[in-house]
N, C-alpha and C positions, 0 to 999 in steps of 0.2 A: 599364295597369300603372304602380304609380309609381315615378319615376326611380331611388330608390334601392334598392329591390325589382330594375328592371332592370338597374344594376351589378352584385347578386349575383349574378343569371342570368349577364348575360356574364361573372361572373368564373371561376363553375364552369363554362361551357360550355367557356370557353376554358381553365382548369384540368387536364379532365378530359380534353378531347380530345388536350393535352401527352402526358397522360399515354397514352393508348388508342393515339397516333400510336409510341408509342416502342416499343408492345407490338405493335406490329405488324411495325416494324422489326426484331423480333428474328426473324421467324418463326419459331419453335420448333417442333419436333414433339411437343415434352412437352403433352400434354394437363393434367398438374398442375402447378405451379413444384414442389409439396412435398408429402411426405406430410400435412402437415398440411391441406393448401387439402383434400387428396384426403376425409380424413377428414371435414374440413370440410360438402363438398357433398352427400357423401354422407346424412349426419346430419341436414340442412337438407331435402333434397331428398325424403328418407325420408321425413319428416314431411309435408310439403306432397304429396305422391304418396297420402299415407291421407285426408289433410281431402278433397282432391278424391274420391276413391273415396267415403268413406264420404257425401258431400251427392251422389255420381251428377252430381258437375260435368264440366262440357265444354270451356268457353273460360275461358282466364286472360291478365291484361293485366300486363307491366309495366311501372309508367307510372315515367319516369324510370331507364329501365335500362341505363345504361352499358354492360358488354359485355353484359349480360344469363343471365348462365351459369348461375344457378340454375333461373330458366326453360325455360332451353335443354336442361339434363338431366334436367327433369320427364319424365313418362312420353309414351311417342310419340303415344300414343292424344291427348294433348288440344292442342286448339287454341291455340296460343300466340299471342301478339303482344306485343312489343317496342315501347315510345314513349320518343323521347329529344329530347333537342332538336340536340344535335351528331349531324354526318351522320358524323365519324371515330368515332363511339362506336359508331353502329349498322356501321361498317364492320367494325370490328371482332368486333360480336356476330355477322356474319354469315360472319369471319373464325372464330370459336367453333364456331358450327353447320356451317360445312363441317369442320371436324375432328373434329366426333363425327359425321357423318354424322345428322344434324337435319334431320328434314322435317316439313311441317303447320305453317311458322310465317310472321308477317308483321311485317316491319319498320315503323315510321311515323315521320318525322320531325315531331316537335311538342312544343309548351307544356305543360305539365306541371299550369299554373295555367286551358288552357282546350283541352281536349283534343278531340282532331276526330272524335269518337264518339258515336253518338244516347245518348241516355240508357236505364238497365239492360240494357247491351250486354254483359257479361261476369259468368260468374261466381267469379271470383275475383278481385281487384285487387289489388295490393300492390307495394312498393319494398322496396329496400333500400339503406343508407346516404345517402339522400339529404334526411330532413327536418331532420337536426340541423345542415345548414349553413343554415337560415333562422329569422327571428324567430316569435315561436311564434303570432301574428294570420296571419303569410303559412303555417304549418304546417295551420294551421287552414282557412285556403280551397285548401290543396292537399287536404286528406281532405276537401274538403267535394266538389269535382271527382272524387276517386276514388269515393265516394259515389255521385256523379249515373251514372256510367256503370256499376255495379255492379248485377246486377241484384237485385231486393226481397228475395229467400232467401238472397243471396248473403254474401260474405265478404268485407271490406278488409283489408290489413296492413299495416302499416308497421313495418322492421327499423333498427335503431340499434346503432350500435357502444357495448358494455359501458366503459366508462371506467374501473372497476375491474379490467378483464382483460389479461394480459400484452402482449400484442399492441396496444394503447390506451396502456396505461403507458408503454412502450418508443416508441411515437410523440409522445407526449406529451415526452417527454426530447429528442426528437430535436432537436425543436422548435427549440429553444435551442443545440443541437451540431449546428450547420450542417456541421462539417468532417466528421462520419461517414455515413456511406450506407446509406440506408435510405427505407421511407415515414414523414411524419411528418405531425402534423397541419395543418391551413391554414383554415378557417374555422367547425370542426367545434364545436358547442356543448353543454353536457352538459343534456338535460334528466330531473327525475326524472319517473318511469313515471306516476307520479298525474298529472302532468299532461297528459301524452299521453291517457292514458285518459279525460283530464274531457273534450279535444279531441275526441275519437271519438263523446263522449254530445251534446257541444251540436251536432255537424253533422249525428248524427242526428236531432236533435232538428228541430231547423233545416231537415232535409231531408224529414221526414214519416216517417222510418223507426223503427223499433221495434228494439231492440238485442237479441237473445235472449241472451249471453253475451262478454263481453272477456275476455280471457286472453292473459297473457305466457310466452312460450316462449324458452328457451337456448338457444345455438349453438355449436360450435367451441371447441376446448379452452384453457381458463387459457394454457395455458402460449405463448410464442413464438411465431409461427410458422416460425425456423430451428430450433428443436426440433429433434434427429435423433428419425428414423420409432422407432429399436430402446425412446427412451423414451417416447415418443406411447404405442405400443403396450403399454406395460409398467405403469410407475409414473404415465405421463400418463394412463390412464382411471380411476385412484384419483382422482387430483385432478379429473379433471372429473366423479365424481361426487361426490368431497366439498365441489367449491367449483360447484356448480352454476350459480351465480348472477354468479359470475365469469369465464363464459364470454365467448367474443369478440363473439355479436351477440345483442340482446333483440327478440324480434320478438312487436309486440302485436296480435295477431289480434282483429277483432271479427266474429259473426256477427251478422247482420240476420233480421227471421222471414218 
């Protein structure tokens, strides 16, 4: 790995684990922070619970999963697994599935860029939030990795935070207003969808696989997420279906034949 590839790594392992250590410290019994996260998973989860059904998939990986929670709410029936490289991150996702009462899943502590799985090991692969904190040649051998262990029918993803959605905006401000409290950005880089997708075609390409379809999918409503639930519920499902594309996360699924 080259050196400065491996300062990123340690800067988000050690970033993120900051963060995952605090979320634990809290221990809550809230299964949601908000309505909104709630709507959120829900809407996410929904969708990934039919790709699976309708391909008769079984095993799903997520590689780079911090707490891991959208995986962890997928349906019980399939086989999950969890890879991160901080062991406070999988603490915490394991911290997750003991409060929704989660079984059938497997933790693994590892590299993201060379992952400890035979090759067409799962059939589903995918992340979330985590390629837009690297240059886009290291995004590139990270789908080429998610690839190799994917199996030949199978499905890659990779989810990216909207940078036109409120929730992006309002961290993006933050940024710079150190004195208000909040998440805000820290190494996060906007890239547009074309090029993600041309990413997905050269490591198929690259990999021997044949791409049956790419397609980018919405998440999570425009709006904040302290939103109160009464307008989530009301005048916030107007806006997320008018502003569609300005939802909080773009998740670009590719299937393979």
């Amino acid at each position: 790995m080259r050196d400065d590839l491996k300062k990123i790594v340690e800067h988000e392992n050690a970033n993120w684990s900051k963060i995952f250590k605090a979320e634990l410290e809290k221990n809550s019994d809230k299964q949601f922070s908000s309505f909104w996260w709630k709507n959120y998973y829900e809407e996410l989860t929904g969708h990934i619970d039919k790709i699976m059904r309708a391909n008769d998939f079984k095993t799903i990986l997520e590689a780079g999963s911090g707490s891991g929670k959208a995986t962890i709410l997928l349906n019980n029936n399939f086989h999950k697994t969890l890879l991160d490289i901080s062991s406070i991150a999988l603490k915490y996702a394991k911290y997750i599935t003991g409060k929704f009462g989660v079984k059938n899943i497997n933790f693994v502590e590892g590299n993201i860029f060379s992952m400890p799985f035979k090759n067409n090991n799962f059939d589903f692969v995918w992340n979330i939030g985590v390629i837009e904190h690297y240059e886009l040649e290291d995004i590139k051998s990270i789908v080429k990795e998610m690839v190799r262990v994917c199996n030949k029918s199978g499905i890659a993803a990779v989810g990216m935070p909207n940078f036109h959605s409120g929730p992006i905006l309002k961290a993006r401000l933050l940024k710079s207003l150190r004195f208000i409290p909040g998440y805000r950005l820290d190494t996060e880089k906007f890239y547009k969808l074309s090029k993600i997708e041309n990413i997905f075609r050269e490591a198929g390409k690259e990999s021997g696989r044949k791409i049956a379809y790419i397609e980018t999918k919405y998440f999570g409503n425009p709006l904040i997420m302290e939103t109160p639930g009464f307008i989530l519920k009301t005048i916030g499902r107007l806006i997320s279906r008018l502003f569609r594309k300005n939802k909080f996360l773009m998740l670009i699924i590719c299937k393979f034949e």
